[in-house]
C-alpha atoms as a printed R data frame, in Angstrom:
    type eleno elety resid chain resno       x       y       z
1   ATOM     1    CA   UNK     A     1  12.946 -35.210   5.667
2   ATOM     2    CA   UNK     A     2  12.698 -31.559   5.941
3   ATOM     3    CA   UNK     A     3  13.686 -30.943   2.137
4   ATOM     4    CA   UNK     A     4  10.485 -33.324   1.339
5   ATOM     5    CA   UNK     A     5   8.094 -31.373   3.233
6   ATOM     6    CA   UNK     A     6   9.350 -27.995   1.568
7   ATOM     7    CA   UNK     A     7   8.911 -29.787  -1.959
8   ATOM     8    CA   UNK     A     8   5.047 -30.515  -0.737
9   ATOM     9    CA   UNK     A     9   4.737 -27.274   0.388
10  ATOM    10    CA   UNK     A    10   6.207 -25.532  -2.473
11  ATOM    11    CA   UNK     A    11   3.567 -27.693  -4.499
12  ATOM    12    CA   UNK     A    12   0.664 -26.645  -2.518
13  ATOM    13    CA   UNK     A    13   1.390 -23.083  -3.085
14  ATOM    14    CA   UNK     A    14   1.886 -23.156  -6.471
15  ATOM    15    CA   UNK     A    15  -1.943 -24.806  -6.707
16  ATOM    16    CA   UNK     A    16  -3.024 -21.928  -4.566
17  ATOM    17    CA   UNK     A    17  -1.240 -19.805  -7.708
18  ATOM    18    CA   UNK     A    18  -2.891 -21.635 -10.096
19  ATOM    19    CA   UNK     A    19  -6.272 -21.135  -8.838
20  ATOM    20    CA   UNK     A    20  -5.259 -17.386  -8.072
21  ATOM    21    CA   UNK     A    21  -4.353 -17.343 -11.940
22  ATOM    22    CA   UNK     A    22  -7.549 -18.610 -12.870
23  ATOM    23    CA   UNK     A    23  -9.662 -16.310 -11.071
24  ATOM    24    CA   UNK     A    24  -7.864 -13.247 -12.345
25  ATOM    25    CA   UNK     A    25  -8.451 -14.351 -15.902
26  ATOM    26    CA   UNK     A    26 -11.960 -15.274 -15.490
27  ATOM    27    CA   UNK     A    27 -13.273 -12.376 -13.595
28  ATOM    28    CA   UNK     A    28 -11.800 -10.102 -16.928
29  ATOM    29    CA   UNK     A    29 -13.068 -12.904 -19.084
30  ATOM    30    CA   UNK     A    30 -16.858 -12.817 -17.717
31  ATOM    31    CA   UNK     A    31 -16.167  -8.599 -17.661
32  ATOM    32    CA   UNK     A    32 -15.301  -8.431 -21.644
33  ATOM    33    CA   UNK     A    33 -17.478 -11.733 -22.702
34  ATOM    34    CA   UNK     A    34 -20.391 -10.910 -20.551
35  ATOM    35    CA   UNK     A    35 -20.416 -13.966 -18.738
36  ATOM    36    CA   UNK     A    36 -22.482 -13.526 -15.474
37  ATOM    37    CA   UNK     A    37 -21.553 -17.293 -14.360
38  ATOM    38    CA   UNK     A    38 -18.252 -16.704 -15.048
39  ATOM    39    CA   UNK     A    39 -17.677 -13.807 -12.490
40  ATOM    40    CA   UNK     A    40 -20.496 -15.835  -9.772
41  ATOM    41    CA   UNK     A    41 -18.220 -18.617 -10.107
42  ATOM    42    CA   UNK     A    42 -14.923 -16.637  -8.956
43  ATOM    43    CA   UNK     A    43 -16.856 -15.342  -6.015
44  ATOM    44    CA   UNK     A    44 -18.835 -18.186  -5.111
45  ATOM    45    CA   UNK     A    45 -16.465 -20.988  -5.600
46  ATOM    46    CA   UNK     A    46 -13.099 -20.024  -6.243
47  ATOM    47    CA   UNK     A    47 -12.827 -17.771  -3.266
48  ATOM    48    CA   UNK     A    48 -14.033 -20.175  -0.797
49  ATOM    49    CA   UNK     A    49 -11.052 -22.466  -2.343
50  ATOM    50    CA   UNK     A    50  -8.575 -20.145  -2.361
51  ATOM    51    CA   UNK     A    51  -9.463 -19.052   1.597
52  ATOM    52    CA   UNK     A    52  -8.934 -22.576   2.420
53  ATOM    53    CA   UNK     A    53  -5.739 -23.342   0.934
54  ATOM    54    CA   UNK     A    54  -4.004 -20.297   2.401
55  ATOM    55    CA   UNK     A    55  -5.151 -21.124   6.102
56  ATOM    56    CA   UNK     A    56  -3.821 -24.738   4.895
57  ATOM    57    CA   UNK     A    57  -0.406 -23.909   3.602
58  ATOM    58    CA   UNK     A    58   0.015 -21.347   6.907
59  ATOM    59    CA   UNK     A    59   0.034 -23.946   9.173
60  ATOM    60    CA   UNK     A    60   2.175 -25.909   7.158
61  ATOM    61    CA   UNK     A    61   4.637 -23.632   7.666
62  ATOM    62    CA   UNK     A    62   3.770 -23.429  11.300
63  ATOM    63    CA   UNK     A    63   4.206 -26.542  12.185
64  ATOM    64    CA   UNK     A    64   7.547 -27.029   9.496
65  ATOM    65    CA   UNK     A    65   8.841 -23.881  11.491
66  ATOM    66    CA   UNK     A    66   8.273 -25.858  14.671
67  ATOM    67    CA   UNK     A    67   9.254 -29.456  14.438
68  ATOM    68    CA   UNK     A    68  11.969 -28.418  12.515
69  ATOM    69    CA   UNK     A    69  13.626 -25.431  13.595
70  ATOM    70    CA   UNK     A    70  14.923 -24.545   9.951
71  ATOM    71    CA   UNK     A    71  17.801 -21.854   9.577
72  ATOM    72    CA   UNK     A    72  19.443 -20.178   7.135
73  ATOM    73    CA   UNK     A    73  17.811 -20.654   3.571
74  ATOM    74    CA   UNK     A    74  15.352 -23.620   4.434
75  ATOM    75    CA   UNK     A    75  14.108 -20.881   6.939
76  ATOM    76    CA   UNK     A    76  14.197 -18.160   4.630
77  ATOM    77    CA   UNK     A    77  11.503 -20.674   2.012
78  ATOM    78    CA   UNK     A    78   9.275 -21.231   4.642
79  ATOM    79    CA   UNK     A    79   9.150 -16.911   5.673
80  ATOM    80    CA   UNK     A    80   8.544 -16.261   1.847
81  ATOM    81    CA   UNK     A    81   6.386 -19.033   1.331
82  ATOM    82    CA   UNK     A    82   3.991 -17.714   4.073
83  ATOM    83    CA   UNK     A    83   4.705 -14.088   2.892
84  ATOM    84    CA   UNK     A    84   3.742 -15.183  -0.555
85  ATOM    85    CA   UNK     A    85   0.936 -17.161   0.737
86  ATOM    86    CA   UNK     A    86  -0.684 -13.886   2.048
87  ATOM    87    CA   UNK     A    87  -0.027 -12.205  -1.102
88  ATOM    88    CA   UNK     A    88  -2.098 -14.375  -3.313
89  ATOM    89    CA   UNK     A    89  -4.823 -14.450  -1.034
90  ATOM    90    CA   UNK     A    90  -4.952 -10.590  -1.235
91  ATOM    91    CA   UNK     A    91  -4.750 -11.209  -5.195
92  ATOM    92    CA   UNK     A    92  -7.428 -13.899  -5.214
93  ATOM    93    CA   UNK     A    93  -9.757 -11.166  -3.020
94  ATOM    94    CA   UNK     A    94  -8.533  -8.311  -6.189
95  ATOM    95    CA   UNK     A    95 -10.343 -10.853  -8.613
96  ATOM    96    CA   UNK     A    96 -13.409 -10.821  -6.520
97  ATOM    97    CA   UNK     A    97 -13.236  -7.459  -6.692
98  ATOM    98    CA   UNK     A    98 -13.038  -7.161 -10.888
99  ATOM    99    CA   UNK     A    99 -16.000 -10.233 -10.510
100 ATOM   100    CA   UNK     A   100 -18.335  -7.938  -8.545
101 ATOM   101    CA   UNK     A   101 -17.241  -4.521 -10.445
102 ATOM   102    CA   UNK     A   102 -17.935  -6.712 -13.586
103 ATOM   103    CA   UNK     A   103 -21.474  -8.024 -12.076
104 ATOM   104    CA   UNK     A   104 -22.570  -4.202 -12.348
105 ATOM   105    CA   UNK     A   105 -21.332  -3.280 -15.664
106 ATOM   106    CA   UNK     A   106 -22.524  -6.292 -18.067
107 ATOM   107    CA   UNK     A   107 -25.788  -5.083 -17.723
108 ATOM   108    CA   UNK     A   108 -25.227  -1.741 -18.515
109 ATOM   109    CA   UNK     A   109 -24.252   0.110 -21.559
110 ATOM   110    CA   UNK     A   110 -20.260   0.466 -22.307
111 ATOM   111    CA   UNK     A   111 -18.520   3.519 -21.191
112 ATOM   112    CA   UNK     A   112 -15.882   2.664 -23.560
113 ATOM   113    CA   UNK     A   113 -14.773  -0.475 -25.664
114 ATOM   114    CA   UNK     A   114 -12.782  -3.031 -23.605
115 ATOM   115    CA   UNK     A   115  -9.244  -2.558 -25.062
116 ATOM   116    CA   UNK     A   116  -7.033  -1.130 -22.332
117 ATOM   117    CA   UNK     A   117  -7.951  -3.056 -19.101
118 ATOM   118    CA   UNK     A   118  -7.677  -6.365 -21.233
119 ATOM   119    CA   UNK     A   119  -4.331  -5.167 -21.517
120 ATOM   120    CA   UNK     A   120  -3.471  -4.339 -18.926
121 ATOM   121    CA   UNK     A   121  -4.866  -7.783 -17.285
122 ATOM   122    CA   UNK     A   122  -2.832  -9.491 -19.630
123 ATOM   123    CA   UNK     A   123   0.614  -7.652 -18.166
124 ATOM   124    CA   UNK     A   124  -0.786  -7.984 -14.771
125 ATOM   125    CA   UNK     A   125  -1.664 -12.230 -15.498
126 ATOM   126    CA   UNK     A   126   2.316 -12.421 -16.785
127 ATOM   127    CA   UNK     A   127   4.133 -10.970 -14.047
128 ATOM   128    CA   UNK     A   128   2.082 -13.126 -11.608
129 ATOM   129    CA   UNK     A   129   2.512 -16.344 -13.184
130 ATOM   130    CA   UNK     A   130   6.664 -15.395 -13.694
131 ATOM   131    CA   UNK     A   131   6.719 -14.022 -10.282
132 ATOM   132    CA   UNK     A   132   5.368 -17.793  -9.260
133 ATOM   133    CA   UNK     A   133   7.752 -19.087 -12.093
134 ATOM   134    CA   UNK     A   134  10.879 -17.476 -10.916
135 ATOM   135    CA   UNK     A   135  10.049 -19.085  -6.758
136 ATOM   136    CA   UNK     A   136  10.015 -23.024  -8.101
137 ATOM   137    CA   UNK     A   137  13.070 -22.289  -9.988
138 ATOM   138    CA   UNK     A   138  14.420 -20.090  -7.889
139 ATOM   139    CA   UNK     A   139  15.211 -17.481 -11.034
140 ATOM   140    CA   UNK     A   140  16.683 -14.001  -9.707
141 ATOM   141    CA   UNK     A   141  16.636 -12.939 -12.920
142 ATOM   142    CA   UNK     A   142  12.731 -13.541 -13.730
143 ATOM   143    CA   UNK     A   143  12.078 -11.646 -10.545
144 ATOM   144    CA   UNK     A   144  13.866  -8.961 -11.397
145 ATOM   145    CA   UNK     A   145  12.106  -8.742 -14.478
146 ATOM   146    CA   UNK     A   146   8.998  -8.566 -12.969
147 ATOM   147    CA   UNK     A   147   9.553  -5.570 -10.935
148 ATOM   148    CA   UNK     A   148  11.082  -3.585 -13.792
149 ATOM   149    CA   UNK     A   149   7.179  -4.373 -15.995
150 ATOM   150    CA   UNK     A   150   5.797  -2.857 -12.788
151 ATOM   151    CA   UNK     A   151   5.847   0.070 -14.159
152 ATOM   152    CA   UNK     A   152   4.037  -1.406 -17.564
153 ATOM   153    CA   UNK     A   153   0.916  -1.734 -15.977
154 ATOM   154    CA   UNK     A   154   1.263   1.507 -13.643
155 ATOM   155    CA   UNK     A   155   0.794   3.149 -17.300
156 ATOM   156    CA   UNK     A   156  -1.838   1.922 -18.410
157 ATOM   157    CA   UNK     A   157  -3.851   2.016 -15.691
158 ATOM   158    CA   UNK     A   158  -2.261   6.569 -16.190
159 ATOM   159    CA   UNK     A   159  -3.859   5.978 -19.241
160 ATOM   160    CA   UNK     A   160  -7.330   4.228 -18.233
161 ATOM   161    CA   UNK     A   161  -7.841   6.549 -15.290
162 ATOM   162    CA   UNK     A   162  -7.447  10.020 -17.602
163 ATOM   163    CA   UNK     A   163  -9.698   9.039 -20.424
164 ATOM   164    CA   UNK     A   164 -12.447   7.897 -17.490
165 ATOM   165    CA   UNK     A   165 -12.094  11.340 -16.315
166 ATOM   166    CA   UNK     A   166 -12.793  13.065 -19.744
167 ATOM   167    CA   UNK     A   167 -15.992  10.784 -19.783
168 ATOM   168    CA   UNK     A   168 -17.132  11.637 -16.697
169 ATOM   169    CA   UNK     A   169 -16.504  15.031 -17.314
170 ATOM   170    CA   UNK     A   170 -17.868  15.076 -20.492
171 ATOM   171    CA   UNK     A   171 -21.113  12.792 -19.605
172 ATOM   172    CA   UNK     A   172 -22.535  12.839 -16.403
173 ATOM   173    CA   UNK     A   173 -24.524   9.599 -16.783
174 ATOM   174    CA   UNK     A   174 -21.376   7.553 -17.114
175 ATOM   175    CA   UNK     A   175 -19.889   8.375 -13.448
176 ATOM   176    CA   UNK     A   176 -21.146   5.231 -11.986
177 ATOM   177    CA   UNK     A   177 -19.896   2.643 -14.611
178 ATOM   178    CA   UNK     A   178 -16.625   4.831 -15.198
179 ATOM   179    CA   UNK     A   179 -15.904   3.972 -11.225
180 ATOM   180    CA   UNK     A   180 -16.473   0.560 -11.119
181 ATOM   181    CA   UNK     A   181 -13.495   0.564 -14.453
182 ATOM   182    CA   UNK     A   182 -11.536   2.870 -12.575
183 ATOM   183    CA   UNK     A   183 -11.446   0.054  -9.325
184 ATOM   184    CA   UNK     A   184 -11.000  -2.542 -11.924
185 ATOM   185    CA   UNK     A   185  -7.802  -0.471 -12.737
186 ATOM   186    CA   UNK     A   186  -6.823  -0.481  -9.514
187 ATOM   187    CA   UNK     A   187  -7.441  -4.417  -8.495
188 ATOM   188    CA   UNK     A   188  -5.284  -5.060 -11.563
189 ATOM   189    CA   UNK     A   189  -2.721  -2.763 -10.447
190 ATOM   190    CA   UNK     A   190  -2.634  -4.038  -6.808
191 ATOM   191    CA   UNK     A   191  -2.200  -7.624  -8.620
192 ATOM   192    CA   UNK     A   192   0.928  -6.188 -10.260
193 ATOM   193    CA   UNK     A   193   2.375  -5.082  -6.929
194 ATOM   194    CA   UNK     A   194   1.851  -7.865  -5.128
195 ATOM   195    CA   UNK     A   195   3.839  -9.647  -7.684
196 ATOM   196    CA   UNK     A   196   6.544  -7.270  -7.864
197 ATOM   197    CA   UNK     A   197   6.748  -7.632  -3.600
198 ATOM   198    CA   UNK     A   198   6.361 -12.390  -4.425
199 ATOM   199    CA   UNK     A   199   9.694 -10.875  -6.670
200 ATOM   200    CA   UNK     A   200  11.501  -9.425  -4.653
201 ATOM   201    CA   UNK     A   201  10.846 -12.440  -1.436
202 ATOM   202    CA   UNK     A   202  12.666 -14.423  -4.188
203 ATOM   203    CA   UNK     A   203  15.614 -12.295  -4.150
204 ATOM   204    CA   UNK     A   204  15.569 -12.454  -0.729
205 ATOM   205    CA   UNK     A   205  14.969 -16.201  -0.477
206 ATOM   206    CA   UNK     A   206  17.838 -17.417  -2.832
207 ATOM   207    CA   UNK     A   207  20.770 -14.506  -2.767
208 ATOM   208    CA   UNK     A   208  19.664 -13.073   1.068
209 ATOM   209    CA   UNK     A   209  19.490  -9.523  -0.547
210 ATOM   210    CA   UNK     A   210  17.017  -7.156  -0.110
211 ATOM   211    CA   UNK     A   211  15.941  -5.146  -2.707
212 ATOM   212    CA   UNK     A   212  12.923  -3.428  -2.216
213 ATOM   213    CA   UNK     A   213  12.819   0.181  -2.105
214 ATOM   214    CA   UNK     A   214  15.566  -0.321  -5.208
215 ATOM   215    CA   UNK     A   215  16.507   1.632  -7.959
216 ATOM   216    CA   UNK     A   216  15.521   0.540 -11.415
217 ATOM   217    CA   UNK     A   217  19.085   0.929 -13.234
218 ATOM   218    CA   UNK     A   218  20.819  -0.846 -10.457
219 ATOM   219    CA   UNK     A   219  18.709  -3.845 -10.996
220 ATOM   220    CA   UNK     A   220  19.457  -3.909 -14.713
221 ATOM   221    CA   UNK     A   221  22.937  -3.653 -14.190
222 ATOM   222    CA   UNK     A   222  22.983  -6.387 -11.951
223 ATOM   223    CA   UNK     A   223  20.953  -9.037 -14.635
């Protein structure tokens, strides 16, 4: 009975991750395409959504917890399933935050061509959907993977947030736009850590090792 209920549960999450997914992309699609119902539509209607399945799927695992009284790893799914519950919740509220950054700059003139935060979007979109991959198949080795590319997008957004500063320095006029890029940077690099943390509640949920706070070479050794 109780493995049933975890199956349902693991499927309700993973629609929360879908529709997570989907906000992510659209709020940079609407930024680079200039699509102002686009980004309305992340904050309007996929936010709303996304609020309401993570209240649902928390007390699923409330009551689970409860009527239950799961131990050992059955436990362990439902703490990570709440933990990573809360995490895409704070990811769906990062996309808002690219939708309402983008809302200001696709009226205005470009800073800069689109290249880099595409990008880095694009590294930040893959480790979420393998972080979300590697809890339905309970892959270690995906996780892991997706803490080492952490460091991927940490780069780029390096890279975004010096050449903003030569603009600004440079131009005046472009301090406003080059801010809202720069917290676009920064929602896109929260998404990547709040993968990296779903990764390593895997670990946790399937081996019962914590490895947070790890070193880089040890993990490779150990895939």
């Amino acid at each position: 009975m109780l493995k049933g209920r975890l199956d349902e549960l693991k499927e309700k999450l993973m629609q929360s991750g879908s529709l997570v997914e989907a906000m992510v992309e659209k709020s940079i699609r609407g930024l680079v395409q200039g699509e102002k119902a686009v980004l309305l539509e992340v904050i309007e209607k996929d936010e709303p959504k996304e609020n309401e399945l993570e209240v649902e799927i928390e007390e699923v695992c409330s009551s689970l917890t409860a009527r239950y009284q799961p131990q050992a790893k059955d436990l362990r799914t439902i703490m990570m399933v709440s933990k990573i519950n809360n995490d895409l919740e704070r990811m769906g509220d990062e996309a808002v935050n690219i939708a309402e950054a983008g809302l200001f700059l696709i009226d205005r003139p470009e800073v800069k061509p689109l290249i880099d935060i595409p990008r880095m979007a694009e590294e930040a979109e893959g480790m979420m959907k393998d972080s979300l991959n590697s809890f339905i198949n309970e892959d270690t080795r995906l996780a892991k993977s997706v803490c080492e590319r952490d460091d991927i997008v940490d780069g780029l957004r390096d890279q975004i947030l010096r050449e903003l500063i030569t603009f600004m320095a440079s131009d005046p006029t472009t301090i406003e736009r080059s801010i809202h890029l720069i917290r676009i940077s920064r929602s896109l690099e929260r998404i990547a850590d709040l993968s990296t943390n779903i990764s390593e509640d895997i670990v946790y949920m399937v081996d019962a090792r914590t490895i947070k706070h790890r070193k880089f070479e040890e993990m490779k050794s150990a895939l």
